[in-house]
PDB file of N, H, CA, C and O in Angstrom:
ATOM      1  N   UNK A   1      15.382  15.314  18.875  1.00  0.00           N
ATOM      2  CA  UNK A   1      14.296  14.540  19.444  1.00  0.00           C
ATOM      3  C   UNK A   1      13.688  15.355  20.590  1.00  0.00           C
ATOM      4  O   UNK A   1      14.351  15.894  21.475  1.00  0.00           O
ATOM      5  N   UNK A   2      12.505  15.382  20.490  1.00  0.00           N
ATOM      6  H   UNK A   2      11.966  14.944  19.771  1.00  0.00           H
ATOM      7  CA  UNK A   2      11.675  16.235  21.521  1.00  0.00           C
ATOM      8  C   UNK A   2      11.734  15.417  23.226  1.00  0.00           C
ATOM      9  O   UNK A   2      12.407  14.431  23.526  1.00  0.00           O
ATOM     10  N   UNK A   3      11.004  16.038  23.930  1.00  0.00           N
ATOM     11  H   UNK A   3      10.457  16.839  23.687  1.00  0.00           H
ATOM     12  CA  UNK A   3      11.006  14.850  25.446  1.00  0.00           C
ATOM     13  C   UNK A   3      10.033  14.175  25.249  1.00  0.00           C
ATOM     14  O   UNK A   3      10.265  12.996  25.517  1.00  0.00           O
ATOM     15  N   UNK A   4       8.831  14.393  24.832  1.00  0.00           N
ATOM     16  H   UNK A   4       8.643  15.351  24.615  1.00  0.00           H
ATOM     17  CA  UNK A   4       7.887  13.450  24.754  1.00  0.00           C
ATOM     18  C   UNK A   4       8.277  12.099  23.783  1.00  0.00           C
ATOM     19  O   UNK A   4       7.529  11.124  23.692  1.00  0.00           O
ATOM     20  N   UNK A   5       9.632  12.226  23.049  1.00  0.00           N
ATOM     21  H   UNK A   5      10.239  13.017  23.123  1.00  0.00           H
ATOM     22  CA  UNK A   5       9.975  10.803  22.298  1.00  0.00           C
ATOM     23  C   UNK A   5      10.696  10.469  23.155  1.00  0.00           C
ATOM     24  O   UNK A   5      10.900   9.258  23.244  1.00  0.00           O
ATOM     25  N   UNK A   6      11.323  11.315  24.055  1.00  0.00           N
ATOM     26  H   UNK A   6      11.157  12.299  23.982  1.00  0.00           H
ATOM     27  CA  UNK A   6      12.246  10.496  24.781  1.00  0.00           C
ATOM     28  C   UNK A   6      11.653   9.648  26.052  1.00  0.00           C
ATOM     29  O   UNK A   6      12.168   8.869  26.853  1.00  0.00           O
ATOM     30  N   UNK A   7      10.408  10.130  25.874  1.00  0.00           N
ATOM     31  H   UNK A   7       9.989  10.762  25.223  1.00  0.00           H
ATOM     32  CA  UNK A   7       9.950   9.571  27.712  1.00  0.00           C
ATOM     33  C   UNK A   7       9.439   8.624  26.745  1.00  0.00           C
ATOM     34  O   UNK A   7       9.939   7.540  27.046  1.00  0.00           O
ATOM     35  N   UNK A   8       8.578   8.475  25.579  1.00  0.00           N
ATOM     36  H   UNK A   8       8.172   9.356  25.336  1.00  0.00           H
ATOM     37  CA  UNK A   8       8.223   7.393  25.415  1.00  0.00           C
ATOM     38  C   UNK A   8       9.276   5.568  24.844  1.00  0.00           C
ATOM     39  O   UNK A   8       8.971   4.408  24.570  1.00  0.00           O
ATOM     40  N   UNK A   9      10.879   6.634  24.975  1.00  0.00           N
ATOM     41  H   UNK A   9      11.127   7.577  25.198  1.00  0.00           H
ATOM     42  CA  UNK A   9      11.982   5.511  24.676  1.00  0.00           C
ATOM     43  C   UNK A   9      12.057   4.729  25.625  1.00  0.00           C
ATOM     44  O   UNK A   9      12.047   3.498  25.613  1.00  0.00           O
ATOM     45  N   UNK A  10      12.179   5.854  26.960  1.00  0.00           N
ATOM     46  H   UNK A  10      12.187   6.854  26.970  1.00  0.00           H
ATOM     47  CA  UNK A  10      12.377   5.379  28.057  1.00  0.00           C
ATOM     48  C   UNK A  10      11.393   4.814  28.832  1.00  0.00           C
ATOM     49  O   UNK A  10      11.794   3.940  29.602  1.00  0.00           O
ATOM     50  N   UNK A  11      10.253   5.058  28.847  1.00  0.00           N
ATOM     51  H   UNK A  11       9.928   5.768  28.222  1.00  0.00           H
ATOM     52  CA  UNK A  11       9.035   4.199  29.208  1.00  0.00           C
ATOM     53  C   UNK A  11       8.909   2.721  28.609  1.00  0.00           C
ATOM     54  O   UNK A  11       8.505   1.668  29.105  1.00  0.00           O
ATOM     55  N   UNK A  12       9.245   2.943  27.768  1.00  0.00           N
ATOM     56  H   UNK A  12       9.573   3.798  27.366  1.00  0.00           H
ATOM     57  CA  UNK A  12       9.285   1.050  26.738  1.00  0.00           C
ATOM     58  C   UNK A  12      10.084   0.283  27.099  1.00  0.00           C
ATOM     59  O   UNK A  12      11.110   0.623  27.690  1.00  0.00           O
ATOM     60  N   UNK A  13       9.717  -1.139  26.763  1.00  0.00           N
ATOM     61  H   UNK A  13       8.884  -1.415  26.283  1.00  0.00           H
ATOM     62  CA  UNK A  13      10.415  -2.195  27.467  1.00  0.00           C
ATOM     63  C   UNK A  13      11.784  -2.523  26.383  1.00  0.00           C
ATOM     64  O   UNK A  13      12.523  -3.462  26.677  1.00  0.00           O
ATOM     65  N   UNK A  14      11.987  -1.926  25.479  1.00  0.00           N
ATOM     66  H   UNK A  14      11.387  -1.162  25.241  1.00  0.00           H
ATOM     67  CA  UNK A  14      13.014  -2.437  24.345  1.00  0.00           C
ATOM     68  C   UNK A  14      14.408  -1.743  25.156  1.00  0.00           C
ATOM     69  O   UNK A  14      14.457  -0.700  25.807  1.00  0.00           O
ATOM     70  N   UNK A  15      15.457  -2.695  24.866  1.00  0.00           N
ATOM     71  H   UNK A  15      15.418  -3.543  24.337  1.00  0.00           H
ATOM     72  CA  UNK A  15      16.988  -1.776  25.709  1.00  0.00           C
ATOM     73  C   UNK A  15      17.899  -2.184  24.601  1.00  0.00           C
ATOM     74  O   UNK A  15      17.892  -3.203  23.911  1.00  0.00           O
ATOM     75  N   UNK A  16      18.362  -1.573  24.599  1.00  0.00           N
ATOM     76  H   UNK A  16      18.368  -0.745  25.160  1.00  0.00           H
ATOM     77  CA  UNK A  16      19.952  -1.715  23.492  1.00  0.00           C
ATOM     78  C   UNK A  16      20.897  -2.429  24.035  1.00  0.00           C
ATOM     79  O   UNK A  16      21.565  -2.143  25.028  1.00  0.00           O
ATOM     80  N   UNK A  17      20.986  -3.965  22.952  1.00  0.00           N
ATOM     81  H   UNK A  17      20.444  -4.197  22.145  1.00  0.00           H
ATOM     82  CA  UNK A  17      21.618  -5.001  23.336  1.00  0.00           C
ATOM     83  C   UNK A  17      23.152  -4.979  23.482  1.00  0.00           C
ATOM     84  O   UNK A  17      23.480  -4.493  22.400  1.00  0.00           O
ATOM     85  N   UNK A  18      24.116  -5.176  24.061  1.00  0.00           N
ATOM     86  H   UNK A  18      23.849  -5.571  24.940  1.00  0.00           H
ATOM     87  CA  UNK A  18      23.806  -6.384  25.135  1.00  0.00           C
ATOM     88  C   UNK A  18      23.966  -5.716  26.133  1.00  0.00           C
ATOM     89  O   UNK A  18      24.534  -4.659  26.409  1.00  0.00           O
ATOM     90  N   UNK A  19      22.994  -6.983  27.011  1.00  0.00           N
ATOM     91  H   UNK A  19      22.532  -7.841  26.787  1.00  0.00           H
ATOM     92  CA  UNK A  19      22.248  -6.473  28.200  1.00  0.00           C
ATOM     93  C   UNK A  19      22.953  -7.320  29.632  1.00  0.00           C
ATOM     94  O   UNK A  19      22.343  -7.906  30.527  1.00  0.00           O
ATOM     95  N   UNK A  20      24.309  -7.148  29.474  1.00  0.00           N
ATOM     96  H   UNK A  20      24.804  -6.671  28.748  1.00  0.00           H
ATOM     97  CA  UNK A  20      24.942  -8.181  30.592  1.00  0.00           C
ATOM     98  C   UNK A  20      24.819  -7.443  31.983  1.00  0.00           C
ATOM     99  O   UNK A  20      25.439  -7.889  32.948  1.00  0.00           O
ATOM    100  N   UNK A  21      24.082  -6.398  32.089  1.00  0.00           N
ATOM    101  H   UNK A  21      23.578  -6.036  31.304  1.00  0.00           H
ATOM    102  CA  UNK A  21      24.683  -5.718  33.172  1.00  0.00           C
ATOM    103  C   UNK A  21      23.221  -4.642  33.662  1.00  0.00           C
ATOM    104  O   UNK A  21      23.084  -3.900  32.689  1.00  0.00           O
ATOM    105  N   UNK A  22      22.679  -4.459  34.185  1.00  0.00           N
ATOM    106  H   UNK A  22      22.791  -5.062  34.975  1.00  0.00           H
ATOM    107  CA  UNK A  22      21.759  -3.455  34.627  1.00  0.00           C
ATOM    108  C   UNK A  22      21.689  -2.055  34.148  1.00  0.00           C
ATOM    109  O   UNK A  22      21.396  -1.514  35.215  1.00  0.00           O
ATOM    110  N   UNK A  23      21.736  -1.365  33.527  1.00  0.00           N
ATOM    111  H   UNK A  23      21.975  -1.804  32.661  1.00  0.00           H
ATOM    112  CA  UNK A  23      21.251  -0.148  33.008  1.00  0.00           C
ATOM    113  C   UNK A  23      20.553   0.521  32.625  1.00  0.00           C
ATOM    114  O   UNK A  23      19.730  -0.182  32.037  1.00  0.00           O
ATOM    115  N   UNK A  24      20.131   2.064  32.497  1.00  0.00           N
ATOM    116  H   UNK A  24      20.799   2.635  32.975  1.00  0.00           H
ATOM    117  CA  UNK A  24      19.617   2.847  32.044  1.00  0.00           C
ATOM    118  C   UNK A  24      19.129   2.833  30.707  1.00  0.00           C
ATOM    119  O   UNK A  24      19.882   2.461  29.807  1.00  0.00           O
ATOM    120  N   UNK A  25      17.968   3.190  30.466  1.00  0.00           N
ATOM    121  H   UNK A  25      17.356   3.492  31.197  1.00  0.00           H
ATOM    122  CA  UNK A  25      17.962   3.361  28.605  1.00  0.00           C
ATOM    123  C   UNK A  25      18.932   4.469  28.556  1.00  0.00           C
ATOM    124  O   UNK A  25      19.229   5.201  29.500  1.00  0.00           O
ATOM    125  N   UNK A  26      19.283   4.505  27.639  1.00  0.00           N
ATOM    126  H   UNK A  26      19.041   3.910  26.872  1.00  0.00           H
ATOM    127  CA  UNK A  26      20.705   5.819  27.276  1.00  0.00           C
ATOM    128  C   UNK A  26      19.721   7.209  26.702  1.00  0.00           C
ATOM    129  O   UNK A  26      20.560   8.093  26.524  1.00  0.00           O
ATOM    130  N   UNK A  27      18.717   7.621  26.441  1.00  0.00           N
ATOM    131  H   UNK A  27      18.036   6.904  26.585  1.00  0.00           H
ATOM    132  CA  UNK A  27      17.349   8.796  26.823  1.00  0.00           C
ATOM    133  C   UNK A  27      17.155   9.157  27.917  1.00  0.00           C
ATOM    134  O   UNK A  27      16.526  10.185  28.164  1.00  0.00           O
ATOM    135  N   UNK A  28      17.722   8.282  28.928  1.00  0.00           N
ATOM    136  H   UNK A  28      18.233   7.446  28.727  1.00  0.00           H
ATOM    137  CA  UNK A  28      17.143   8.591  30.311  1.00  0.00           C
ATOM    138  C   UNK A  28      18.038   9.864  30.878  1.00  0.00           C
ATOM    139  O   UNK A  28      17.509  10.766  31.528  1.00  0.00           O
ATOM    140  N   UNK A  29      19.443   9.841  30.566  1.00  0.00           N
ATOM    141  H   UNK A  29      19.873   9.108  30.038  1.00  0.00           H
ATOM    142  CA  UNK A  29      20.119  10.888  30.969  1.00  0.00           C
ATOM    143  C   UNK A  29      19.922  12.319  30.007  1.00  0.00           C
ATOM    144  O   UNK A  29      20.447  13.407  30.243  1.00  0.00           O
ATOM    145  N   UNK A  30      19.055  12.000  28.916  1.00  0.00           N
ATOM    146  H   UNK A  30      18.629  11.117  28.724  1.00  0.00           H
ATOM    147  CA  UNK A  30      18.808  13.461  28.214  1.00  0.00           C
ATOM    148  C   UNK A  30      17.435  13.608  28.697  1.00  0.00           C
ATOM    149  O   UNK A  30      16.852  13.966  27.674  1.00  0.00           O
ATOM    150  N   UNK A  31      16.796  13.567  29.378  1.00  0.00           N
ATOM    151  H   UNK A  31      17.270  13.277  30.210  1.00  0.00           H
ATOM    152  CA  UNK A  31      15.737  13.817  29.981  1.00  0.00           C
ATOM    153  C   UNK A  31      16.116  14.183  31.449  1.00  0.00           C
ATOM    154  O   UNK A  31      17.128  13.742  31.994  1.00  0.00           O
ATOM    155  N   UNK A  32      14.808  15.417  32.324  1.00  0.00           N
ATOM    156  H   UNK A  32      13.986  15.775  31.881  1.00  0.00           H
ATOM    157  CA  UNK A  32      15.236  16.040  33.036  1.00  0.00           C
ATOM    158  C   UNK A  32      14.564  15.672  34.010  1.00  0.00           C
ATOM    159  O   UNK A  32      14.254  14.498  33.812  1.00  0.00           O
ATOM    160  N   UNK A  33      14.019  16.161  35.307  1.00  0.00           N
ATOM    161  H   UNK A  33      14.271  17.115  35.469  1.00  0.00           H
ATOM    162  CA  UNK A  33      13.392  15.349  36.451  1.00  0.00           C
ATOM    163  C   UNK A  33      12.324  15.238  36.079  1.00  0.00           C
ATOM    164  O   UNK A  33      11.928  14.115  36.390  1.00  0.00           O
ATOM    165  N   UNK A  34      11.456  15.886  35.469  1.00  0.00           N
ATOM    166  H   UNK A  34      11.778  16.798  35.217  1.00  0.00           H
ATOM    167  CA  UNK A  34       9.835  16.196  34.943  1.00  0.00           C
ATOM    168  C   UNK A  34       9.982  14.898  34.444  1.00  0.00           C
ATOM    169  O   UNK A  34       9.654  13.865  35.027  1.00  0.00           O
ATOM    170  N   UNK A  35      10.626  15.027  33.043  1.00  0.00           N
ATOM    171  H   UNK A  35      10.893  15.866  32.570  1.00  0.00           H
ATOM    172  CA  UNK A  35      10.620  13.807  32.042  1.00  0.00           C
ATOM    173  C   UNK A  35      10.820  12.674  32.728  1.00  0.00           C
ATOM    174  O   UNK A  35      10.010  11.767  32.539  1.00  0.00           O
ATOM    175  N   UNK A  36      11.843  12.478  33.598  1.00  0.00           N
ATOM    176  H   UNK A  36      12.501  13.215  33.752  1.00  0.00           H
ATOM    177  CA  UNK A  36      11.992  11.012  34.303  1.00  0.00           C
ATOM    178  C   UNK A  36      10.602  10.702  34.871  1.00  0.00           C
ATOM    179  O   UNK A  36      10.002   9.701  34.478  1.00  0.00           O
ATOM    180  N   UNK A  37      10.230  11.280  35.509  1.00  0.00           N
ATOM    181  H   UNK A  37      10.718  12.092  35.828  1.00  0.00           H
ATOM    182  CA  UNK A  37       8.572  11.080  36.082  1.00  0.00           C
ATOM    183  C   UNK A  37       7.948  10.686  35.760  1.00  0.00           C
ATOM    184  O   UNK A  37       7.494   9.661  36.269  1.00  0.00           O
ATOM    185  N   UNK A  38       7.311  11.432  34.273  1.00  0.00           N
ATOM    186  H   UNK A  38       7.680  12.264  33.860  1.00  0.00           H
ATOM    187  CA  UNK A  38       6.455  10.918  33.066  1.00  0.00           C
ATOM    188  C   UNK A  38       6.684   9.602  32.725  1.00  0.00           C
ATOM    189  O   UNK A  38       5.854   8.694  32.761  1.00  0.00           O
ATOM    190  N   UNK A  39       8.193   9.509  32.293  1.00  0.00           N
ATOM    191  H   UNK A  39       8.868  10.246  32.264  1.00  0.00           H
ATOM    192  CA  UNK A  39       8.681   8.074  32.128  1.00  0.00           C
ATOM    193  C   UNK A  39       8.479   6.888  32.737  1.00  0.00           C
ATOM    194  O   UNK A  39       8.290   5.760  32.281  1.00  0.00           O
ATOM    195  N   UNK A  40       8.554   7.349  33.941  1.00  0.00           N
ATOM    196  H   UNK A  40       8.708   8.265  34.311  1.00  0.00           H
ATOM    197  CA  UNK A  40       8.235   6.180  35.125  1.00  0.00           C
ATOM    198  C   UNK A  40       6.950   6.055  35.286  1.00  0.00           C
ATOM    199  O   UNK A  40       6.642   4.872  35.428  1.00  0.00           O
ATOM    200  N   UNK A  41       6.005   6.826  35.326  1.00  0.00           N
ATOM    201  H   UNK A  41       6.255   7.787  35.210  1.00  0.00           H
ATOM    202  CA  UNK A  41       4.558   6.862  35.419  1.00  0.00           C
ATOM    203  C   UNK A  41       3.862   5.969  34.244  1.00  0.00           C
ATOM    204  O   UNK A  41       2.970   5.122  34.292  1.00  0.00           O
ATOM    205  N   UNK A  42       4.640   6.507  33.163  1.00  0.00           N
ATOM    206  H   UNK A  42       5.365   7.195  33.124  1.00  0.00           H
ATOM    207  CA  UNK A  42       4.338   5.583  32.223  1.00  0.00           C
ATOM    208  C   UNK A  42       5.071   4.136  31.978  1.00  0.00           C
ATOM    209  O   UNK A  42       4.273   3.200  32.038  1.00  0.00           O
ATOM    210  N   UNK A  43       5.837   3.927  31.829  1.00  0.00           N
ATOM    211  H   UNK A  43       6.485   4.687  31.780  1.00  0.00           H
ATOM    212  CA  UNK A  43       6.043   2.653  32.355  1.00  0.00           C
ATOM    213  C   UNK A  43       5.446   2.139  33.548  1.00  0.00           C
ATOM    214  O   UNK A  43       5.972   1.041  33.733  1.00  0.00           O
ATOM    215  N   UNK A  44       4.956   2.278  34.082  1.00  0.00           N
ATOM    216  H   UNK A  44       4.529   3.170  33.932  1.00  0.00           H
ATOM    217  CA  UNK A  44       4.310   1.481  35.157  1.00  0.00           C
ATOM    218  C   UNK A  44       2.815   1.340  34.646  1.00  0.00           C
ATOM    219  O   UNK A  44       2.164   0.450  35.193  1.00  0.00           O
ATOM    220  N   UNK A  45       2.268   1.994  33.804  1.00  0.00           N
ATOM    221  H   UNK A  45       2.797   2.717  33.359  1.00  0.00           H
ATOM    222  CA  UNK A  45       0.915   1.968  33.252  1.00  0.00           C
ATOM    223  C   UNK A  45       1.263   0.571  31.885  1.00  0.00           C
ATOM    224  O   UNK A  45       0.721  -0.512  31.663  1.00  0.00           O
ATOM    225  N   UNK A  46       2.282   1.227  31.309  1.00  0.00           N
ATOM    226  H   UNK A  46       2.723   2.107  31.490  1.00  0.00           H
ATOM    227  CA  UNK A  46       2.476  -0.351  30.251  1.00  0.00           C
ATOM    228  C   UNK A  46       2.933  -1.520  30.467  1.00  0.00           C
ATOM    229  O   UNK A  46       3.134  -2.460  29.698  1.00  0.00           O
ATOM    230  N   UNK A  47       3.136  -1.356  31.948  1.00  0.00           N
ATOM    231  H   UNK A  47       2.973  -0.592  32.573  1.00  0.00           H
ATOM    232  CA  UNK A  47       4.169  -2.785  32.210  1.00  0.00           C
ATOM    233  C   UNK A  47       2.205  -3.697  32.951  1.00  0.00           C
ATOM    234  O   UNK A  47       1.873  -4.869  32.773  1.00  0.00           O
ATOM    235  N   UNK A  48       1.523  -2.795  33.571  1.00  0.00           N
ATOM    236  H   UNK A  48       1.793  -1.843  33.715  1.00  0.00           H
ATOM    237  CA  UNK A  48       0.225  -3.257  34.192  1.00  0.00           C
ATOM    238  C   UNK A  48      -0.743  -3.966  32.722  1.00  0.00           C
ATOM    239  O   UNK A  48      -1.506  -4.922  32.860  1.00  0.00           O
ATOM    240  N   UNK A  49      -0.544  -3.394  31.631  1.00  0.00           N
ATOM    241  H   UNK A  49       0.076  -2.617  31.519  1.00  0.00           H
ATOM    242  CA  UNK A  49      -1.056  -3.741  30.599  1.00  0.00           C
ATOM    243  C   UNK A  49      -0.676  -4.952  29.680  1.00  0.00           C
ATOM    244  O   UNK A  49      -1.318  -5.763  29.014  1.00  0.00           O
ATOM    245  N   UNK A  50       0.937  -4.669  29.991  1.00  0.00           N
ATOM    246  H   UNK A  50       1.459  -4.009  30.532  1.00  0.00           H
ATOM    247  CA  UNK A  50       1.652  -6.187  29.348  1.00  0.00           C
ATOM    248  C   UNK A  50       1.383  -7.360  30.043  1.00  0.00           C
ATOM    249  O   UNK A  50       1.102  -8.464  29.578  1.00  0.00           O
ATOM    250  N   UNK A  51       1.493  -7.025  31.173  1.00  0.00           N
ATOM    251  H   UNK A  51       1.722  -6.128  31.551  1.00  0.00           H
ATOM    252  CA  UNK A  51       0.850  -8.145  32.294  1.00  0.00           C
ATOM    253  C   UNK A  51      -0.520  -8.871  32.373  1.00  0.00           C
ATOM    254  O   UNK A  51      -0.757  -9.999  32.806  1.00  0.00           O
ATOM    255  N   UNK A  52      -1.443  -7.859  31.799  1.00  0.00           N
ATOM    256  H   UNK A  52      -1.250  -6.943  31.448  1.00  0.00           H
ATOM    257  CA  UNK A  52      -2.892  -8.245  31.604  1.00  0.00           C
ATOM    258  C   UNK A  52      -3.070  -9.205  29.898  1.00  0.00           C
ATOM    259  O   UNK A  52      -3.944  -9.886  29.363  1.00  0.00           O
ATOM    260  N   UNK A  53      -2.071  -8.867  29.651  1.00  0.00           N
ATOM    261  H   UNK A  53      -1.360  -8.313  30.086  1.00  0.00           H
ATOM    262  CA  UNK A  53      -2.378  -9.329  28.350  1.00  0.00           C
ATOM    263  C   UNK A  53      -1.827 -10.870  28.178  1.00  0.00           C
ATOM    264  O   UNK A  53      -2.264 -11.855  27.583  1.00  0.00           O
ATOM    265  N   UNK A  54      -0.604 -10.600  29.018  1.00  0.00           N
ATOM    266  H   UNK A  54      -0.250  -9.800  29.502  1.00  0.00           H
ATOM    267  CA  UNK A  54       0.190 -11.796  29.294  1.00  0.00           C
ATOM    268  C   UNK A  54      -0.624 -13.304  29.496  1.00  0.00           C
ATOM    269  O   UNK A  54      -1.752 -13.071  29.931  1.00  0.00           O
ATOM    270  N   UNK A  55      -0.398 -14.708  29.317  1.00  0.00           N
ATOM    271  H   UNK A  55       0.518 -14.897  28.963  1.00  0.00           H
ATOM    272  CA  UNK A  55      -1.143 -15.525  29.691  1.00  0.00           C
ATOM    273  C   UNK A  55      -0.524 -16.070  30.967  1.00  0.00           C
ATOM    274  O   UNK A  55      -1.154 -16.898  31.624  1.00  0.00           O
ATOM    275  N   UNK A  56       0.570 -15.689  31.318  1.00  0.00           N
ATOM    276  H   UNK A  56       1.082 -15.016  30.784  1.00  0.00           H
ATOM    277  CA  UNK A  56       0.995 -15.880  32.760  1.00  0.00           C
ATOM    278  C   UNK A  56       0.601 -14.763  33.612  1.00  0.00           C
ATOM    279  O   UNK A  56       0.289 -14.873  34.798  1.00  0.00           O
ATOM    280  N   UNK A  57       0.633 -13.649  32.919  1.00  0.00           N
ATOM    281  H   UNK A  57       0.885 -13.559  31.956  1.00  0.00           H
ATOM    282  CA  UNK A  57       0.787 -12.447  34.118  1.00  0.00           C
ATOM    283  C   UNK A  57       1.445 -11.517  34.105  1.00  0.00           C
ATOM    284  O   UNK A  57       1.154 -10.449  34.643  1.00  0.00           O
ATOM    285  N   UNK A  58       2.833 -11.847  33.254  1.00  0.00           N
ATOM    286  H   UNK A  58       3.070 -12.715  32.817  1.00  0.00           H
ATOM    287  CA  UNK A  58       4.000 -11.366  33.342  1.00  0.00           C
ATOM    288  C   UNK A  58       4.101  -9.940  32.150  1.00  0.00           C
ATOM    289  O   UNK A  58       3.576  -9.850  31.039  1.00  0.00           O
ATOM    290  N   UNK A  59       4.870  -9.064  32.797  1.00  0.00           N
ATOM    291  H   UNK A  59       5.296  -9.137  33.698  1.00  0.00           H
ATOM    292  CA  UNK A  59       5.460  -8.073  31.813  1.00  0.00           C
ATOM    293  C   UNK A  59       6.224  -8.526  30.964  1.00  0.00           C
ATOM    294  O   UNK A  59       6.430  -9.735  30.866  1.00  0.00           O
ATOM    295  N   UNK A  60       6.915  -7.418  30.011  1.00  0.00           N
ATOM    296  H   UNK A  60       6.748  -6.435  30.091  1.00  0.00           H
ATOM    297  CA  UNK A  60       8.760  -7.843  29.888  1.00  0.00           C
ATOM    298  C   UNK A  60       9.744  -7.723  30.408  1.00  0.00           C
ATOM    299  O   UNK A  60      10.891  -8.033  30.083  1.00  0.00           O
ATOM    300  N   UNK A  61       9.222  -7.135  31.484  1.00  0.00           N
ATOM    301  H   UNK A  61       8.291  -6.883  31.748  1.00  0.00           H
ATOM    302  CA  UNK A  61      10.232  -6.501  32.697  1.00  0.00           C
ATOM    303  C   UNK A  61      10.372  -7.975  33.218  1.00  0.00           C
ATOM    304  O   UNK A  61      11.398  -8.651  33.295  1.00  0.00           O
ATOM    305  N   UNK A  62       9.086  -8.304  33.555  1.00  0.00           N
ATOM    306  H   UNK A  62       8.252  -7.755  33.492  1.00  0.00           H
ATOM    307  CA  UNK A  62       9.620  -9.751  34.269  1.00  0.00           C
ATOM    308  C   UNK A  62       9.622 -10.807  33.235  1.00  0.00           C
ATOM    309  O   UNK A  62       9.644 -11.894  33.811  1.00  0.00           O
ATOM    310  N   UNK A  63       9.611 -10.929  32.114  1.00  0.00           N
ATOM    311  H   UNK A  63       9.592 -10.045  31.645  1.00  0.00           H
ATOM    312  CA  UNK A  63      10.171 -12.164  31.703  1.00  0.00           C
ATOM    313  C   UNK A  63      11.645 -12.330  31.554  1.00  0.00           C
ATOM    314  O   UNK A  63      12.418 -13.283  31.658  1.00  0.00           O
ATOM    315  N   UNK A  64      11.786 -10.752  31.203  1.00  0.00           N
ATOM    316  H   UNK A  64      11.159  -9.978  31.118  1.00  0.00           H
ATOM    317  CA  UNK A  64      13.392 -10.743  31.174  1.00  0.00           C
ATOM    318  C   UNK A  64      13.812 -11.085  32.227  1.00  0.00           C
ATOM    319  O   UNK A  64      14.694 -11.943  32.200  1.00  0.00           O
ATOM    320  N   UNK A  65      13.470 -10.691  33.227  1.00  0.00           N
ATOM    321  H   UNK A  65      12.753  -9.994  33.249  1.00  0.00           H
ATOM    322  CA  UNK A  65      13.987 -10.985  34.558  1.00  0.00           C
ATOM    323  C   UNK A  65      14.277 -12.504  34.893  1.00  0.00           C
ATOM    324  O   UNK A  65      15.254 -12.910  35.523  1.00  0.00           O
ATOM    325  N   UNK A  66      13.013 -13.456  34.234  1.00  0.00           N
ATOM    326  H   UNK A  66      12.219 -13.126  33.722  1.00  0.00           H
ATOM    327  CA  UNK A  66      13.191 -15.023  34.855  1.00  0.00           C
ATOM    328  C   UNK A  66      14.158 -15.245  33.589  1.00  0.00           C
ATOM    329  O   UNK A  66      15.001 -16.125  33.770  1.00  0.00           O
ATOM    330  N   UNK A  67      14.179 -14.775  32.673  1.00  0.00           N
ATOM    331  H   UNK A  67      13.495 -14.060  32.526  1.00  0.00           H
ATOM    332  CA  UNK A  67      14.886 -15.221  31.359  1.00  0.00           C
ATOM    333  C   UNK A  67      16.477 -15.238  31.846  1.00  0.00           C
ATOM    334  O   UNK A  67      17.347 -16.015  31.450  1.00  0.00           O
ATOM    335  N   UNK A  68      16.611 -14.179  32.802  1.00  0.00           N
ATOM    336  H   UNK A  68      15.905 -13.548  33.123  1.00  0.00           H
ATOM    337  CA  UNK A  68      18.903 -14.112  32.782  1.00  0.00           C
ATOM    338  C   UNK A  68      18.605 -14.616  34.275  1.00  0.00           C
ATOM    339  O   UNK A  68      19.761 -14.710  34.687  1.00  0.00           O
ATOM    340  N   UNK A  69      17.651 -15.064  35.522  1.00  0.00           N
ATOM    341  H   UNK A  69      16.712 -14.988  35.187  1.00  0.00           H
ATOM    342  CA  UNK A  69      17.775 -16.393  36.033  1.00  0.00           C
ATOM    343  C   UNK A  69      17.542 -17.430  35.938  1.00  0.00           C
ATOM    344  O   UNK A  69      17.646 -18.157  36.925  1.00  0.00           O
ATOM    345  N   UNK A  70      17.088 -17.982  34.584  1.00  0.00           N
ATOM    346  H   UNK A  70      17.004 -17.391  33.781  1.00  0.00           H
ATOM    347  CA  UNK A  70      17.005 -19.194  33.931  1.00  0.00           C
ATOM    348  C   UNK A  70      18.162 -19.444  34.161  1.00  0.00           C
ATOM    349  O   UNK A  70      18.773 -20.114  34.993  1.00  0.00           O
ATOM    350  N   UNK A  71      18.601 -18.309  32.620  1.00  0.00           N
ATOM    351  H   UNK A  71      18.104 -17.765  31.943  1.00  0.00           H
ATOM    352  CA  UNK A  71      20.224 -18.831  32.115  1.00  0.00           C
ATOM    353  C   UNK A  71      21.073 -18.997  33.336  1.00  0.00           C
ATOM    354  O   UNK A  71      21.688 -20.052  33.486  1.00  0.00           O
ATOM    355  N   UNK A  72      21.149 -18.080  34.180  1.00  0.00           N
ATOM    356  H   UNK A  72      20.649 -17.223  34.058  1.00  0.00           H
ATOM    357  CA  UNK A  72      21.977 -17.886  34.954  1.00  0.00           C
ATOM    358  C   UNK A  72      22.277 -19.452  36.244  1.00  0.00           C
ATOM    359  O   UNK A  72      23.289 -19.755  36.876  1.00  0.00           O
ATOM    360  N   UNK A  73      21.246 -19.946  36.200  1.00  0.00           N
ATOM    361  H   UNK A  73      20.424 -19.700  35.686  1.00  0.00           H
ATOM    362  CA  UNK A  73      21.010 -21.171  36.453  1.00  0.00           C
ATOM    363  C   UNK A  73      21.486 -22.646  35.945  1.00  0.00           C
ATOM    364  O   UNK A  73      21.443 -23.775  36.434  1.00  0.00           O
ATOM    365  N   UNK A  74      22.001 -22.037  34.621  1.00  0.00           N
ATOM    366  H   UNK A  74      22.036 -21.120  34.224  1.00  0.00           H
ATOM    367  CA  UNK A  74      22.512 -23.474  34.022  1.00  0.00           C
ATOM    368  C   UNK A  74      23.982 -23.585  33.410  1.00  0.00           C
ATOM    369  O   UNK A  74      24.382 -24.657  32.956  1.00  0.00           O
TER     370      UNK A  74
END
């Protein structure tokens, strides 16, 4: 796999389930400081877009987010 697939793994909101715990996409450690950059740059451009599209607002960054303090709530 080249870096440009990997920044675009790691830029995306999809994570390899299960997700009990905070982590890394597992691409992120085969990618090097450049690539982390890209990654992050880009994710922050798709998360502004998921948000616009959203009818709340929200990314998937943040739905996930209210989604395990829902649960975590009940």
């Amino acid at each position: 796999m080249n870096e440009d697939d990997l920044v675009e793994e790691v830029a995306g909101a999809a994570r390899p389930t299960p997700r009990e715990e905070l982590r890394y996409h597992p691409a992120w450690h085969d990618l090097g400081d450049e690539g982390r950059k890209r990654a992050y740059e880009l994710a922050r451009a798709l998360r502004k877009v998921e948000a616009a599209l959203d009818p709340e607002g929200l990314s998937t960054t943040g739905r996930a987010v209210l989604a395990k303090i829902t649960a975590s709530r009940f």
